[in-house]
C-alpha positions as CSV (number, residue, x, y, z in Angstrom):
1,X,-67.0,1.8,-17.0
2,X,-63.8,0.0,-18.6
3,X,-62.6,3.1,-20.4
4,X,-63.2,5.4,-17.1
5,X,-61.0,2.2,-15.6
6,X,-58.0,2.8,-18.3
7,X,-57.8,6.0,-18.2
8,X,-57.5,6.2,-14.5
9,X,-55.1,3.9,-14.5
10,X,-53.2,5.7,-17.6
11,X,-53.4,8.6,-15.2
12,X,-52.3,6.7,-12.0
13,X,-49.1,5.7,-14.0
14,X,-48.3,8.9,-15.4
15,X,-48.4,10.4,-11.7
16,X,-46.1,7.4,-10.4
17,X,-43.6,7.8,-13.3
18,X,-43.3,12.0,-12.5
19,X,-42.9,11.3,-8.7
20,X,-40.4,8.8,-9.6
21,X,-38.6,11.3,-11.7
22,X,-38.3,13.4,-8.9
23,X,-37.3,11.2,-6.6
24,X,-34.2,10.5,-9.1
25,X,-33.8,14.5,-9.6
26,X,-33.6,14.9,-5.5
27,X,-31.4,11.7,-4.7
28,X,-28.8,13.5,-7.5
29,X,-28.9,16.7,-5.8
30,X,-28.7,15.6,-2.1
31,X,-26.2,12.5,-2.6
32,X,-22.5,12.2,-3.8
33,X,-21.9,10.2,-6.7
34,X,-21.0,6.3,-6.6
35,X,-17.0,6.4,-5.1
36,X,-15.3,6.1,-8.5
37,X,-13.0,2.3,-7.7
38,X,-9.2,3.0,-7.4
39,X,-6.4,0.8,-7.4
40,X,-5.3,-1.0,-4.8
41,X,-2.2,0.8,-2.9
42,X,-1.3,-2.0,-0.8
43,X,1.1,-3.9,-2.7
44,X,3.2,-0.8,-3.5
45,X,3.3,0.1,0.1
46,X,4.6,-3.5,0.8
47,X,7.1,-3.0,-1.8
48,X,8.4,0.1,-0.5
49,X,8.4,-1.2,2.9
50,X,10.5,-4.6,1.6
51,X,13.3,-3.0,-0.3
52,X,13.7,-0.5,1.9
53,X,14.2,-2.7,5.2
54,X,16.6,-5.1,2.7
55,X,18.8,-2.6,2.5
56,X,19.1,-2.3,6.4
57,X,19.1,-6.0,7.4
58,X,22.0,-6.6,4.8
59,X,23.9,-3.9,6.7
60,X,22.8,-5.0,10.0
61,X,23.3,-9.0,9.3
62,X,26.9,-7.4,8.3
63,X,27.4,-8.3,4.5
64,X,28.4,-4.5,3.9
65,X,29.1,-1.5,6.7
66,X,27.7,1.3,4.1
67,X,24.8,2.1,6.7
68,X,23.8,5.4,5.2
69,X,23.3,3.9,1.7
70,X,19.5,3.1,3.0
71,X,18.8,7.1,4.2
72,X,17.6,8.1,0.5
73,X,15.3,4.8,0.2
74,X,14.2,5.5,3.5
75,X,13.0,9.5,2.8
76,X,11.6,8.8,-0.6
77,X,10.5,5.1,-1.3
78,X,10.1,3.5,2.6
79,X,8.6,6.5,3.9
80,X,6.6,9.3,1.6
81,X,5.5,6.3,-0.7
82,X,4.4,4.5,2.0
83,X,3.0,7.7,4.0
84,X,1.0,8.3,0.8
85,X,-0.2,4.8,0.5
86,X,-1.6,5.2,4.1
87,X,-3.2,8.1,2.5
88,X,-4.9,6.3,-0.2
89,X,-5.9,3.4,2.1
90,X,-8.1,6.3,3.5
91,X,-10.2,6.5,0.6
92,X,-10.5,2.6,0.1
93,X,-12.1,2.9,4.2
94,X,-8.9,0.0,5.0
95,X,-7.6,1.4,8.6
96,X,-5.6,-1.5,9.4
97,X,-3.6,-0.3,6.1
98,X,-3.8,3.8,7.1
99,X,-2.6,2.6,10.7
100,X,0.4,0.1,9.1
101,X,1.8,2.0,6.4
102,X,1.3,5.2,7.7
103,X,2.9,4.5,11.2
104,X,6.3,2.2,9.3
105,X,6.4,4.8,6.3
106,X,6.8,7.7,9.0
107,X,9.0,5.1,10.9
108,X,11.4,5.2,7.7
109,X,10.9,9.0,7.4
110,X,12.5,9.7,10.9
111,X,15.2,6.9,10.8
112,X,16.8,8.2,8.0
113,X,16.8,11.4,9.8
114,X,17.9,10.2,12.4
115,X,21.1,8.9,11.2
116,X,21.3,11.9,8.7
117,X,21.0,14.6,11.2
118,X,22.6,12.1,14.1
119,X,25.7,15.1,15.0
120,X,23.3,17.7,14.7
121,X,20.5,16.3,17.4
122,X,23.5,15.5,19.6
123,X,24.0,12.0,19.6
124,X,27.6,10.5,19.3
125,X,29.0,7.3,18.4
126,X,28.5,6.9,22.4
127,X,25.0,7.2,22.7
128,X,24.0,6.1,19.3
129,X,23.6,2.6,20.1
130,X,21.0,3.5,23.0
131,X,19.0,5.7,21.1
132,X,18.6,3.6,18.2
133,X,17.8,0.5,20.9
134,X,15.2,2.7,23.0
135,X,13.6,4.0,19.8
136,X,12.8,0.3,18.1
137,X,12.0,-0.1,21.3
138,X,9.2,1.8,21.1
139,X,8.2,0.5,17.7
140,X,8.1,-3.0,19.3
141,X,5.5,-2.1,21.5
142,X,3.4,-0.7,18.9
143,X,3.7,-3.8,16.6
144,X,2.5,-5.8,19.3
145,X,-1.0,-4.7,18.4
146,X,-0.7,-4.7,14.8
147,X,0.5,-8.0,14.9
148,X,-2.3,-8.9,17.1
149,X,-4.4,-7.4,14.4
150,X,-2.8,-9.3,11.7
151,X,-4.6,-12.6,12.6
152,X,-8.0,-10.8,11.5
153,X,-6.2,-9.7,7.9
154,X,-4.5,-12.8,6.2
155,X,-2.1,-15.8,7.1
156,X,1.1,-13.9,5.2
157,X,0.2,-11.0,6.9
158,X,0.1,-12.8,9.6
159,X,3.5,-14.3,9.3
160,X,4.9,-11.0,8.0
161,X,4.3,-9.2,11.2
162,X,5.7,-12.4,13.3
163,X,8.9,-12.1,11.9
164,X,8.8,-8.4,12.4
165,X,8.4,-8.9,15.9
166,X,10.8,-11.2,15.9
167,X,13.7,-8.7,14.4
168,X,11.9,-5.8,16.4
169,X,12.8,-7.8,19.5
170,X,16.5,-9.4,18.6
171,X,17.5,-5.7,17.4
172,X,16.3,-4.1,20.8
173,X,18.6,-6.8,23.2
174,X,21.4,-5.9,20.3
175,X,21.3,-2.2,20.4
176,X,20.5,-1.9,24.5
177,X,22.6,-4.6,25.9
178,X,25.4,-4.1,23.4
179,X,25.3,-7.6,21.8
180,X,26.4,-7.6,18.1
181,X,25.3,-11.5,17.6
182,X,21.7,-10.1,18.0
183,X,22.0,-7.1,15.7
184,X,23.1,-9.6,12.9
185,X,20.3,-12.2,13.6
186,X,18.1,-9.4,13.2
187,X,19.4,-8.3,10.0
188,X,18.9,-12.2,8.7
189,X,15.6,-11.8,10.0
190,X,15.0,-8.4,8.6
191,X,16.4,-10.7,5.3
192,X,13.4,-13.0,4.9
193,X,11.0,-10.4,6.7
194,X,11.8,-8.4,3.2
195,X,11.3,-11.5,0.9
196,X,7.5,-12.0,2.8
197,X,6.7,-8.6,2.1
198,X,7.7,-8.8,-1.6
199,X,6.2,-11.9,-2.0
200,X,2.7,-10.7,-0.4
201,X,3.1,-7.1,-2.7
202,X,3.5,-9.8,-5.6
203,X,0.0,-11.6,-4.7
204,X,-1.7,-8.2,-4.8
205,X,-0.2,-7.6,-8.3
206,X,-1.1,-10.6,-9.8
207,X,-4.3,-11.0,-8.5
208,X,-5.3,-7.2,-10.0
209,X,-3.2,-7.7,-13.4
210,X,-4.8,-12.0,-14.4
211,X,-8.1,-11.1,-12.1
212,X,-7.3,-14.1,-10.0
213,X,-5.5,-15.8,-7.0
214,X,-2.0,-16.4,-7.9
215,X,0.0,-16.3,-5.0
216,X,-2.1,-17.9,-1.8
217,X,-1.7,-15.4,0.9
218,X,-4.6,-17.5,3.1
219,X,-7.3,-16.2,5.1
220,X,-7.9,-14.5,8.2
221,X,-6.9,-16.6,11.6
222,X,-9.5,-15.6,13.9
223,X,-12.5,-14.2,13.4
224,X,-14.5,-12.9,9.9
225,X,-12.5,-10.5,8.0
226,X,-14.8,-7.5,7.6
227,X,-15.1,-5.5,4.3
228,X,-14.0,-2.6,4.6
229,X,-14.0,-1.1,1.2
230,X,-17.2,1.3,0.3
């Protein structure tokens, strides 16, 4: 009775260990492949963003007039790098990140069109001032909701899109009401809104590179920050 025993459960075991085989053989043929990890794109999106917009503010806070010197950093570093990080931000499942880099990188994109191709779309040195004022404008009102979304991210986050608002809103009285006192306070603001961005790119860096928290960049202000990363 004890051998009959063993070799039942010999043959139990042998069936178990052939359906588990298949199991594995069907779960490889009907899934995808763990996500292979990829770097994180954030901090070279906030780098972009930063240099680029430093290169405006100086010109807007008036410490040189050379306003088309930011057009090539706008088409190539502020706006396809940051474009592409939106991309990658995709694939790391972060839609805060597809939303903000996406929507600022394409911001850069067209406002260094917009100020190379300014004679050919029609606008003079007339209407310039409105249309630049209407258009941030417009970007104000969209920032208002990624800054709202910013308390769920991170406290420099946080702060980062603040002070955006902040120049988003001096530059628009500027530009529409025709007050040049605003247009350089924005530019100061546009200043330190560049040294928060390289400063919270610089956190990302060295937390990847030494595999710990260097630079503090704080926690979410309301709520639970969700993972969002497969």
């Amino acid at each position: 009775m004890s051998e009959t025993n063993r070799t039942s459960n010999l043959r139990r075991a042998e069936i178990e260990h052939v359906r588990q085989i298949v199991r594995d053989e069907t779960r490889g043929e009907s899934e995808a492949p763990p996500a292979t990890p990829i770097a994180d794109p954030a901090p070279l999106g906030l780098a972009a963003f930063a240099l680029t917009n430093f290169v405006i503010a100086i010109v807007n806070a008036g410490w040189f007039d050379q306003t088309l010197t930011f057009v090539p950093l706008a088409l190539i570093y502020g706006g396809t790098i940051q474009i592409l990080v939106a991309m990658w931000e995709f694939r790391n499942n972060n839609t805060f990140g597809v939303l903000g880099f996406g929507s600022y990188g394409s911001f850069w994109f067209a406002f260094g069109l917009f100020f190379l191709l300014a004679p050919r779309l029609g606008i003079t040195q007339a209407t310039e001032n409105t249309a630049v004022g209407f258009t941030l404008l417009a970007w104000t009102l969209f920032t208002i909701y990624m800054w709202i979304a910013s308390l769920g991210v991170n406290v420099a986050m946080f702060v980062l899109f603040t002070d955006l608002m902040v120049l988003f809103i001096l530059l628009d009285i500027g530009f529409l009401a025709g007050a040049p006192g605003f247009i350089v306070a924005g530019g100061y603001a546009g200043i330190i809104l560049s040294v928060i961005g390289w400063y919270t790119s610089a956190a990302g860096l060295l937390d990847s590179v030494f595999g710990r928290s260097v630079l503090p960049v704080g926690g979410p202000l309301v709520g639970r920050a969700r993972t969002e990363r497969s």
